[in-house]
N, C-alpha and C positions, 0 to 999 in steps of 0.2 A: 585234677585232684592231686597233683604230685607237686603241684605249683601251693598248693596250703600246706604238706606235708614241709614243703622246704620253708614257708613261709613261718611256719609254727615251730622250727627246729632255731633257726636264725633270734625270734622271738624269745623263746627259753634261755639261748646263749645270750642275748644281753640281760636279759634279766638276771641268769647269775655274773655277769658284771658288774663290780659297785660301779655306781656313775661316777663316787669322786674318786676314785683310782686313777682316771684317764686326767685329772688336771695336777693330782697328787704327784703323779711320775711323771709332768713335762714340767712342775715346779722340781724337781728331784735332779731330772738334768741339769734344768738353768743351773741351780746351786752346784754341781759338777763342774759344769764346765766356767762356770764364774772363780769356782776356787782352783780347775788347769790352767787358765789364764793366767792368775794370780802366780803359780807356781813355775809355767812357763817365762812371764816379768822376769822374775828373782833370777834364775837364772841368763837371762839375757836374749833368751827366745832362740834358743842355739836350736837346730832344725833335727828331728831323730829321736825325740823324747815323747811326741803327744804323744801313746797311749800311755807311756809309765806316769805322765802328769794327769791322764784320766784317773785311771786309775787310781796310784795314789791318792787325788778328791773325794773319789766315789770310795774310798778304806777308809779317809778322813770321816768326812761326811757321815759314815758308818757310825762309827766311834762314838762320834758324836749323838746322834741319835741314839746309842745305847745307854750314854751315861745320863741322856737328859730322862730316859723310861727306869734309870733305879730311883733319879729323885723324884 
């Protein structure tokens, strides 16, 4: 009985998971770390920056996303 209680808990957690969330946020990375690439190039690929070049992406990337939801 404890084995449908867990199976029925497990059950309810994906269902309130959108299904496209999980393909939404690993296209969300790709476009992150395709624009730290990009940012790491420019500078010359000098070794000590990837998380300021994630990051800065994922700020970009932000930005972006906000200004395309006022038009």
């Amino acid at each position: 009985m404890a084995t449908q209680g867990k199976k029925a808990t497990a059950a309810a957690e994906q269902a309130q998971t959108p299904a496209a969330a999980e393909p939404a946020e690993a296209g969300r990375a790709e476009m992150i770390a395709v624009a730290a690439y990009f940012r790491a190039e420019r500078r010359g690929f000098a070794p000590g920056n990837d998380l300021e070049d994630w990051l800065e992406a994922e700020r970009d990337l932000g930005e972006a996303a906000a200004v395309q939801e006022k038009d």
